[in-house]
N, C-alpha and C positions, 0 to 999 in steps of 0.2 A: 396314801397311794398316789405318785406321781405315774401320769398319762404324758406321754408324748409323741406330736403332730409336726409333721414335717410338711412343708406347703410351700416348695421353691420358687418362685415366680421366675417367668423368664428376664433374660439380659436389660431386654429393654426396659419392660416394666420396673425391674431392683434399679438400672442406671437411675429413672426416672425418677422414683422416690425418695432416694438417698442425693441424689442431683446437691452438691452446696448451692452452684448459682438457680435452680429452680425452686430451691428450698429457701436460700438465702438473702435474693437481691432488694425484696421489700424490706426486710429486715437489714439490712445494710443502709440502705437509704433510710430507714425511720431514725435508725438510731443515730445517723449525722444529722439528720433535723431536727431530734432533739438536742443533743450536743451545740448546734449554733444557737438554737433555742434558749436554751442554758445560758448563755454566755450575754443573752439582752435580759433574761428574765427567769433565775432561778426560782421566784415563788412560783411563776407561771409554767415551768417546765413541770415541776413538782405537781400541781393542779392536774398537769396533761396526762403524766402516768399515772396519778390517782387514777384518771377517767380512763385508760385504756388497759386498766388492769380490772376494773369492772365490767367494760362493754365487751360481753362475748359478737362474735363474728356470725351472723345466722348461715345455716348451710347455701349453698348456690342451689337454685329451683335447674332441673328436678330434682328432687331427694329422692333418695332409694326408698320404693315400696310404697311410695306416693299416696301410691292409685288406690293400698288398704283402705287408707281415712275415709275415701266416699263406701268401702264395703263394710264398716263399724258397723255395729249390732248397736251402740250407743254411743252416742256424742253429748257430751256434759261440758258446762262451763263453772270452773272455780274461780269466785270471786276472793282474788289477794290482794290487800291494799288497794290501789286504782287501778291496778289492773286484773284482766280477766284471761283467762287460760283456757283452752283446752285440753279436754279429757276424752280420748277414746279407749273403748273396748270392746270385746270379740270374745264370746262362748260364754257358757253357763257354769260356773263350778267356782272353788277354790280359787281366789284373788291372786297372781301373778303379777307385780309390778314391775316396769321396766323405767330405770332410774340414769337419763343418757347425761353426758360429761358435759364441759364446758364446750361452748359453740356446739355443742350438739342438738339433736332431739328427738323428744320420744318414739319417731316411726324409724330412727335407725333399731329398732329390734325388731322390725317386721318380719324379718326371719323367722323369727320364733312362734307368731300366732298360729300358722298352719300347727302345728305341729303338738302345740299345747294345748291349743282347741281339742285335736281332737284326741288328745289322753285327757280331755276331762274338765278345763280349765278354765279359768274365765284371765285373758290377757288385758290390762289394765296400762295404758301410754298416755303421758302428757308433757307437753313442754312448760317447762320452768321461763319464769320470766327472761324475758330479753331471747330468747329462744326459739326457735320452729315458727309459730302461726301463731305464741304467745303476745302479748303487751308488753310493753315496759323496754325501757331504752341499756341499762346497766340492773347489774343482781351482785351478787355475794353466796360463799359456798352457805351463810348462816341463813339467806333466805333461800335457798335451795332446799337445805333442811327442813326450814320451817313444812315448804311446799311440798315436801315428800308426803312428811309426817302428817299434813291434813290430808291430802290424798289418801293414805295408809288406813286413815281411823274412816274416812268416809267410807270405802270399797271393802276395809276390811272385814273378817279378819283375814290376816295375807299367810297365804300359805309360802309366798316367797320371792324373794328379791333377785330380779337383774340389775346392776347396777354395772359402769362403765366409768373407766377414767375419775375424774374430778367427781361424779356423779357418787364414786365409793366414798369419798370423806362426807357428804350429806349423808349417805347410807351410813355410816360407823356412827357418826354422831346421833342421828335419830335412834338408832338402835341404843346407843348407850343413853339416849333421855326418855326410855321407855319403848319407842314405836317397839312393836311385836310383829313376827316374821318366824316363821317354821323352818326356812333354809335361807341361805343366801351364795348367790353368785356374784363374786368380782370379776371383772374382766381389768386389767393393765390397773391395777390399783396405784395409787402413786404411794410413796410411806408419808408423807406429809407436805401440812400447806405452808409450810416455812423452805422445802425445797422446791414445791410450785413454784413461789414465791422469788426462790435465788434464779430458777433457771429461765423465769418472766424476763429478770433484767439480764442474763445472759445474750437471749434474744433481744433484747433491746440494745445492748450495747450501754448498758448504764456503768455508772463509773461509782465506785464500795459508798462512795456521799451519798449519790445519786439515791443508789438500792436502800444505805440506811437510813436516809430520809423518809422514803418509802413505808419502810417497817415500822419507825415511829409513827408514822401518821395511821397506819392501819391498827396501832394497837392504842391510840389515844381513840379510835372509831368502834373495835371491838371489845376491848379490854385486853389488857396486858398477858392474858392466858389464853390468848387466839389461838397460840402455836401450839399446847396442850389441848386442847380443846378439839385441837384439829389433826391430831398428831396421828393418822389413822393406824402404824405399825402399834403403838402402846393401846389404842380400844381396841383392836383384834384381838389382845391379853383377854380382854371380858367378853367377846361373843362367845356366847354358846349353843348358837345354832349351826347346823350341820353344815359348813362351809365348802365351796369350789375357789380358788383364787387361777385365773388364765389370766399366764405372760409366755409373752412372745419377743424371744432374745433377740429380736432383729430391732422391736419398739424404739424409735427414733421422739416421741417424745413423751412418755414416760420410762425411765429407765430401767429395763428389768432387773437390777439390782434391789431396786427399792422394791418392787413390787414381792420379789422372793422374801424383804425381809417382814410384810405382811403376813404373807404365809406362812414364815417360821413362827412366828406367834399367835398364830391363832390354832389352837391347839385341835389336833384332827380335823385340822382341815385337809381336802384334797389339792391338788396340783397337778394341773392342766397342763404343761409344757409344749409352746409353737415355735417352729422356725419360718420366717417368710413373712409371716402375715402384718408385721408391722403393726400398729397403733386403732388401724380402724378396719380392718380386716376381718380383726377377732368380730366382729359385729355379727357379720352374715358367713361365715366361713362353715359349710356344712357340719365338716367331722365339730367344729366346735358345738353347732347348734344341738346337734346328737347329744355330743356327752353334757353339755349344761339340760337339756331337757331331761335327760335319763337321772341326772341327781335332784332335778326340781319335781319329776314326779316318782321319786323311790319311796317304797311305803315303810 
């Protein structure tokens, strides 16, 4: 069943967004400073993107829905490695975890607690290292996973996943090394972390050495079957829980090509279709919060 949401934003706001020079100019500048970079010190350029393709960006304070975290019903800390995380939740029932992307964090689904509370629910948010109000300086999508997946077995059992962005490849992966899950929502799934990966150094402005220097060093750090491992259009072959996949053909940066071809493979899954809402929209976008509620609590 594909649903479709039209959500036009006005002139200004679409100028806004889509802006090259508002969108572009830090990224224009990083990537000639690394390029000069390059040119005194290619192991050290090399080092630089290592590092800035692990350190996600935390959100600017305020963060939307803020003000939930002092209204928690529980506040829990998960000891990972050195560092320590944050865990909130909200209502009594059935585990709902909400699984946010790179540079994101877990209170961007705040939307959703009213509303899963009270069909019954118990909402379950935490930021993954390097994240939100988490520890940790740099993560990986493999410790992401890891972090879902304790969270999963601690709260569970879960009756069902929100996941967002980069947040869907820890979700696919957990799911195929076991974690259990009754439904699962994507939102803007990407098809893989080998095209995460290409369009990292698009925005960098890396030069094909540059990027596959890169990819050597990330598969001498994970093993040479990263890209498999992470490939999230081929595990959607093996879910079999009752799926929603929401993309929004406007998505500037994951591209809703990839994300349709998640959802062609993941067999009876639903499909959520936006216009408008762009990449992080889909978060709080009412009509969205509806219809992902009404398939996380369908009996």
């Amino acid at each position: 069943m594909t649903i479709q949401i039209s959500n036009q934003p006005d002139v200004t706001t679409r100028a806004a967004r889509h802006s090259p020079k508002s969108r572009g100019f830090q990224h224009d500048a990083l990537a000639l400073g690394l390029q000069l970079y390059a040119k005194i010190s290619t192991q050290g350029a090399e080092h630089l993107i290592d590092s800035m393709a692990f350190t996600p960006h935390r959100l600017p304070l305020p963060i939307r829905y803020e003000d939930l975290l002092d209204q928690a019903d529980s506040h829990t800390q998960l000891h990972h490695g050195t560092n320590i995380l944050p865990i909130y939740s909200w209502g009594d029932g059935p585990t709902i975890l909400g699984v946010h992307g790179w540079s994101g964090s877990g209170i961007q689904f705040g939307a959703y607690v009213e509303p899963l509370v009270q069909a019954g629910y118990r909402v379950v948010l935490y930021d993954a290292p390097a994240h939100g109000r988490a520890q940790g300086e740099r993560t990986d999508v493999y410790e992401m996973t890891e972090v879902l997946t304790k969270v999963g077995h601690h709260f569970g059992p879960v009756s069902g996943i929100i996941a967002h962005s980069i947040g869907c490849l820890a979700t696919g992966r957990a799911l195929a090394d076991g974690l259990e899950a009754e439904r699962v929502v994507m939102l803007a799934p990407p098809a893989t972390l080998s095209e995460v990966v290409d369009q990292f150094g698009a925005q960098m402005g890396l030069t094909d050495s540059a990027l596959a220097s890169h990819r050597r060093r990330m598969e001498m750090r994970f093993g040479d079957d990263v890209w498999s491992r992470l490939a999230l259009e081929d595990l959607a072959a093996d879910l079999e829980q009752p799926g929603l996949v929401v993309i929004d053909e406007d998505d500037q940066s994951v591209p809703a090509s990839q994300s349709h071809r998640v959802h062609q493979n993941w067999e009876g899954a639903e499909l959520l279709k936006t216009n408008g809402l762009g990449h992080n929209d889909l978060l709080w976008n009412p009509n969205v919060v509806e219809a992902v509620t009404s398939h996380l609590t369908r009996q």
